[in-house]
Residue frames as qw, qx, qy, qz and C-alpha x, y, z in Angstrom:
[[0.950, 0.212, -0.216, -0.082, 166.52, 258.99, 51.25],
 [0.255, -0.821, 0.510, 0.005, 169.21, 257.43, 52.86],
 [0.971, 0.216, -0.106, 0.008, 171.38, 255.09, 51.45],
 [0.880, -0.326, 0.113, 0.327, 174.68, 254.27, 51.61],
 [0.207, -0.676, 0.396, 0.586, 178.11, 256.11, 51.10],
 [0.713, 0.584, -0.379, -0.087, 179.51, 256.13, 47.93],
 [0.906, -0.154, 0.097, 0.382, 182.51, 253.06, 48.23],
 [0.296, -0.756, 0.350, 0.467, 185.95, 254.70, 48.81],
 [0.785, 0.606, -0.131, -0.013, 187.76, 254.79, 45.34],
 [0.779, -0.403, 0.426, 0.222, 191.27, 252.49, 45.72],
 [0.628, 0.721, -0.276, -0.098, 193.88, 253.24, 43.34],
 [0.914, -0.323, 0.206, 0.136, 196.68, 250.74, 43.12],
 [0.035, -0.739, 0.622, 0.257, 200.41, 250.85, 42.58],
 [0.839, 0.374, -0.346, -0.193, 201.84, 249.07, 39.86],
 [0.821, -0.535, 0.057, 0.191, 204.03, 246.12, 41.34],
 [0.035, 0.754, -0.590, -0.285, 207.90, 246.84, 41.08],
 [0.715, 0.510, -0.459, -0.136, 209.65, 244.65, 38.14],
 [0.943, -0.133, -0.298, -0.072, 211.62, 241.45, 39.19],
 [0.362, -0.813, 0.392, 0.232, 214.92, 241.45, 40.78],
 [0.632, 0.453, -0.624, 0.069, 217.81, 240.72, 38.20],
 [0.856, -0.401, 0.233, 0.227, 220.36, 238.05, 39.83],
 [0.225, 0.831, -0.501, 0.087, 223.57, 238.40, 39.84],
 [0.955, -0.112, -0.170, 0.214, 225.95, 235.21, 40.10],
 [0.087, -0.882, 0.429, -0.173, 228.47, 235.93, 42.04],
 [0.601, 0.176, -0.728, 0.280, 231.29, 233.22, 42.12],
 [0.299, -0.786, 0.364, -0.399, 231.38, 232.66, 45.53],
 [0.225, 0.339, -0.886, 0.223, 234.23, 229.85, 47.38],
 [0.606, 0.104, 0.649, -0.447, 231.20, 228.26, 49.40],
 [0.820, 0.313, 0.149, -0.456, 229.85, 227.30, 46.21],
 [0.689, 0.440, -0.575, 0.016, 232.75, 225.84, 44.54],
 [0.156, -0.404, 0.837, -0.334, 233.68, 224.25, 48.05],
 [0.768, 0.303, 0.270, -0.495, 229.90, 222.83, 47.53],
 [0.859, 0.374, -0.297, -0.183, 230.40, 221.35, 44.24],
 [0.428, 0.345, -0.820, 0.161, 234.27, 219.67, 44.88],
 [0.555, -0.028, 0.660, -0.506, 232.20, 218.08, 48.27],
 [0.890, 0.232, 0.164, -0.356, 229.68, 216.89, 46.13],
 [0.707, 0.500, -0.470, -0.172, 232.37, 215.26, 43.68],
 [0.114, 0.506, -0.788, 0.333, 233.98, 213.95, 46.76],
 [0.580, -0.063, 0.552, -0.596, 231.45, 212.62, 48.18],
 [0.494, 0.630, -0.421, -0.426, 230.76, 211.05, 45.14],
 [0.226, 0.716, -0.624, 0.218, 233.90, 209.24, 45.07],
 [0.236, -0.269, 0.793, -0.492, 233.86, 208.11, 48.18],
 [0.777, 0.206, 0.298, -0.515, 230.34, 206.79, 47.68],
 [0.802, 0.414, -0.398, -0.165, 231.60, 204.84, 44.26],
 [0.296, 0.611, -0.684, 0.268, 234.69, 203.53, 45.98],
 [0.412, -0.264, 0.675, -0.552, 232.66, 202.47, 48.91],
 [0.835, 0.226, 0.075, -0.497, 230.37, 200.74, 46.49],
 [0.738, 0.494, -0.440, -0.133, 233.17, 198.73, 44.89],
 [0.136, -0.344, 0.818, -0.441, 234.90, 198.02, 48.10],
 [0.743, 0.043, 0.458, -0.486, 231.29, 196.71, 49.48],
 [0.885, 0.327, -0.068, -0.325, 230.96, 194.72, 46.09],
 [0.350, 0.628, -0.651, 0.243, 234.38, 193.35, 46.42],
 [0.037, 0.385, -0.873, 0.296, 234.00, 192.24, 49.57],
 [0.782, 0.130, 0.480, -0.376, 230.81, 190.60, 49.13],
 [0.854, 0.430, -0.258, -0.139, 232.41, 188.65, 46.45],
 [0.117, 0.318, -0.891, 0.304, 235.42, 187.26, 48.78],
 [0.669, -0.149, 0.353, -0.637, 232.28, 186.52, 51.01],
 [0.852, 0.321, -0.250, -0.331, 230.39, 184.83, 47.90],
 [0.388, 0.587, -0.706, 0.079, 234.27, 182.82, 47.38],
 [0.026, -0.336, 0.823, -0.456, 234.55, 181.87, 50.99],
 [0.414, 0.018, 0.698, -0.585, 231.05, 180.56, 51.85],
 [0.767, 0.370, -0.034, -0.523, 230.86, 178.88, 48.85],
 [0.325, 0.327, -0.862, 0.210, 234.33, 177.16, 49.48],
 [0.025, 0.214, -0.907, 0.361, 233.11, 176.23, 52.70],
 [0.831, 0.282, 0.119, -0.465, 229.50, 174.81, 51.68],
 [0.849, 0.267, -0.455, -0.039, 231.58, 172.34, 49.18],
 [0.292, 0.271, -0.882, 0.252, 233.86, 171.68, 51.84],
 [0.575, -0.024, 0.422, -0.701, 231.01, 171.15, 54.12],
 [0.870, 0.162, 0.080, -0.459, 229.24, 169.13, 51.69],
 [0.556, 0.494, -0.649, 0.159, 232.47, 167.22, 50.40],
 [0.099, -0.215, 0.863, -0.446, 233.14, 166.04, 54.65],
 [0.732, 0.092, 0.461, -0.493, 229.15, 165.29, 54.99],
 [0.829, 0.402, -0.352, -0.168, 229.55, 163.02, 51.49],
 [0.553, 0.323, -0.765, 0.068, 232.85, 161.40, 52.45],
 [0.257, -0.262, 0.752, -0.547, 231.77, 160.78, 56.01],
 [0.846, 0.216, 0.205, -0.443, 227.94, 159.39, 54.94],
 [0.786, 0.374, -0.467, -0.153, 230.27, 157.29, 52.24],
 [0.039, 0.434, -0.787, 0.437, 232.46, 155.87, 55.30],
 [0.744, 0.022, 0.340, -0.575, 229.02, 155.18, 56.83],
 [0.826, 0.292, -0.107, -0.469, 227.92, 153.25, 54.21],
 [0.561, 0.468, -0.676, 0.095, 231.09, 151.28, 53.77],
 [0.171, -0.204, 0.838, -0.476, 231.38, 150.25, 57.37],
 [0.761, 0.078, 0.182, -0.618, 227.24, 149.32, 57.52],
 [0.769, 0.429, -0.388, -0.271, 228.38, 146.94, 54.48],
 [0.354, 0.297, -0.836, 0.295, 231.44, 145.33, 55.90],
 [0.328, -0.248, 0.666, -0.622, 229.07, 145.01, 59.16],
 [0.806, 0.214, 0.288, -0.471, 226.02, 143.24, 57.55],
 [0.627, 0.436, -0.641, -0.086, 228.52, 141.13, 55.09],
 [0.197, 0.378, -0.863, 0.271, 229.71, 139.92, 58.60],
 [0.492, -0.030, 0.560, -0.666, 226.66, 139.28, 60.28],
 [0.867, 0.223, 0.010, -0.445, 225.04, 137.33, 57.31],
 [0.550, 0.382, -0.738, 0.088, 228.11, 135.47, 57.08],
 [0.146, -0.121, 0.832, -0.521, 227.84, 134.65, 60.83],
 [0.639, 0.169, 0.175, -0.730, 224.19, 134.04, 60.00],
 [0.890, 0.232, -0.315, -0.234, 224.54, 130.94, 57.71],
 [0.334, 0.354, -0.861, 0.146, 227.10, 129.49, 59.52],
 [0.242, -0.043, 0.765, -0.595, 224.45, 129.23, 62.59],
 [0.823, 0.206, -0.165, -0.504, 221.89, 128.42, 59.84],
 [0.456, 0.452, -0.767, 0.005, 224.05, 125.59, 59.30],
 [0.142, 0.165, -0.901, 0.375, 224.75, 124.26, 62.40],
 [0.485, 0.050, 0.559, -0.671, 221.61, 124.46, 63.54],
 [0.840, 0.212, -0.201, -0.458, 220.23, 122.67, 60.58],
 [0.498, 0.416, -0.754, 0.102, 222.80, 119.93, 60.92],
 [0.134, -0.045, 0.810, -0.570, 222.10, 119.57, 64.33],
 [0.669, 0.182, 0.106, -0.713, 218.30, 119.17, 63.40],
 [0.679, 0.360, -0.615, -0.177, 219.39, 117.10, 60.37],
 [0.327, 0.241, -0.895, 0.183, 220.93, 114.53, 63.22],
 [0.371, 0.054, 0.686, -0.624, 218.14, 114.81, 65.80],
 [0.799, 0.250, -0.143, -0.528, 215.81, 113.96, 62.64],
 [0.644, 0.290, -0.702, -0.085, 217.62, 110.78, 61.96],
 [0.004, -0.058, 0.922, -0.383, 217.93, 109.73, 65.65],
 [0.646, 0.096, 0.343, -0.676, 214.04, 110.39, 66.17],
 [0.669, 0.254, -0.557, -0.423, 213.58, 108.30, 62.97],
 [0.265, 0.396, -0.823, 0.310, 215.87, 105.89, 64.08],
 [0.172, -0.106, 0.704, -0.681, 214.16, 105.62, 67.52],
 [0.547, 0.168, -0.072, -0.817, 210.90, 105.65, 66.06],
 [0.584, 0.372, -0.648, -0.317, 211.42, 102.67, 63.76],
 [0.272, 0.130, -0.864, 0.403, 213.01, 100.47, 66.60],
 [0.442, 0.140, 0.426, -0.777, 209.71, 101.42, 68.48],
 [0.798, 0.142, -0.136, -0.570, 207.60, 100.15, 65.53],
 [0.547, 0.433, -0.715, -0.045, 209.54, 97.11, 65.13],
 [0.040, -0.029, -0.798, 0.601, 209.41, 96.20, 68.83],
 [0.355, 0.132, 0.443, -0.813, 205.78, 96.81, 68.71],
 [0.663, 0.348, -0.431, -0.504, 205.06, 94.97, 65.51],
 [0.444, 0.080, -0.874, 0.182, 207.33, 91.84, 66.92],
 [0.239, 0.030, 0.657, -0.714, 205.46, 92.29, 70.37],
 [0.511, 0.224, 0.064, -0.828, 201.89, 92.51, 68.68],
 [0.678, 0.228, -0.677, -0.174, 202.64, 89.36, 66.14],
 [0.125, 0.236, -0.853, 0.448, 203.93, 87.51, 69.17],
 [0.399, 0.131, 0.401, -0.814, 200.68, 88.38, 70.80],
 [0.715, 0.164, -0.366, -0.573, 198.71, 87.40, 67.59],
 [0.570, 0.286, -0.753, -0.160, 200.37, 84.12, 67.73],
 [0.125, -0.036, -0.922, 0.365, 199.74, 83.28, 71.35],
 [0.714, 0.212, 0.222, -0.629, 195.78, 84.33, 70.82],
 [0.730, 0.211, -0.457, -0.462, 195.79, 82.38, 67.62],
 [0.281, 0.206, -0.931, 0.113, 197.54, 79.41, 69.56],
 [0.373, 0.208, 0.644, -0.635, 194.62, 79.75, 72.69],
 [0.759, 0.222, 0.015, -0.612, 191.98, 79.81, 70.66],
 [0.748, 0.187, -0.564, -0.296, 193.23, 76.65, 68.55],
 [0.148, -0.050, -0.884, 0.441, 193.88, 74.47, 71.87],
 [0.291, 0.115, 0.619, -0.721, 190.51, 75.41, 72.82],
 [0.669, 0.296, -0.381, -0.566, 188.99, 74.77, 69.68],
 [0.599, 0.122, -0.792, -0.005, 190.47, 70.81, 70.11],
 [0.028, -0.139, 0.806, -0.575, 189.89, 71.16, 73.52],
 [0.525, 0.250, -0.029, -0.813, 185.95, 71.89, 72.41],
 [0.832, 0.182, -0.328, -0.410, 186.12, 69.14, 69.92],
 [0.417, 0.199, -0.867, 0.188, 187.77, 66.75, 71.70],
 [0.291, 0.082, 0.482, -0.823, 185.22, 67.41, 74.53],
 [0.653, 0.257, -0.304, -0.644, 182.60, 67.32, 71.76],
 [0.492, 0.364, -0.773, -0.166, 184.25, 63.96, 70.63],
 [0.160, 0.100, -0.861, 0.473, 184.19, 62.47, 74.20],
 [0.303, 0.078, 0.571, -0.759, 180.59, 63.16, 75.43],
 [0.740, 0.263, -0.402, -0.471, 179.14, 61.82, 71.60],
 [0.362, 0.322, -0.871, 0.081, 181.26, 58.76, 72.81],
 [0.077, -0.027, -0.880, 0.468, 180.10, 58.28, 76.26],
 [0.630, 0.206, 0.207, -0.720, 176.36, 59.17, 75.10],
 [0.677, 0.318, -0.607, -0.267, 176.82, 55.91, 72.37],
 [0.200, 0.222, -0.871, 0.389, 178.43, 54.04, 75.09],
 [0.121, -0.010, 0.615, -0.779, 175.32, 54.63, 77.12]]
């Protein structure tokens, strides 16, 4: 029968126990820590410096935003003030040439009138005139008619 070895029999060693530690003081480590506290330090100091000068920053470039906005106000109010004094003068110059120009209208209306009238007036006397020297023709020819009339009744009686 053949089967297989027997399996090798493995005996194991217990493991060895932990190492202790031992602290030993040593000048690297205490050079370590006063670093770290320096560093530290330095790191707070830098922070307050940094926060310091971002509050002059803040100070300054918020002075010069108002003064900014303070020149862009008094300049835009300058604007405005001139614009005013310009369009006060221009509407003042504006009615005086309203004016004159009505006035001058105002007199060319009154000559046209004027002209107008004398036209009708001359054309009314002209027209009457006229009437009167139709109405006169016709009555001379009317007598001229009946007197005609008057004469040919005569010299037909006569006859």
């Amino acid at each position: 029968m053949g089967g297989r070895p027997p399996a090798p029999r493995v005996e194991y060693i217990p493991a060895p126990p932990p190492p202790v530690t031992v602290s030993t003081p040593t000048q690297s480590l205490q050079t370590q820590v006063e670093l770290t506290k320096i560093s530290g330090e330095q790191n707070r100091l830098n922070m307050e410096t940094g926060a310091e000068l971002d509050r002059i920053n803040e100070e300054f470039y918020t002075g010069q935003d108002l003064r900014r906005y303070r020149a862009r106000g008094a300049e835009e109010r300058l604007v405005r003030e001139t614009e005013g004094e310009q369009t006060r003068a221009t509407r003042g110059v504006e009615g005086a040439e309203t004016r004159r120009t009505r006035e001058t209208e105002g007199a060319q209306e009154r000559l046209t009138t004027q002209t107008r009238g004398q036209e009708q007036r001359a054309t009314v006397g002209k027209t009457a005139e006229e009437t009167r020297a139709t109405n006169l023709q016709q009555e001379q020819f009317r007598r001229y008619k009946e007197n005609r009339d008057f004469q040919q009744s005569r010299d037909a009686y006569k006859a």
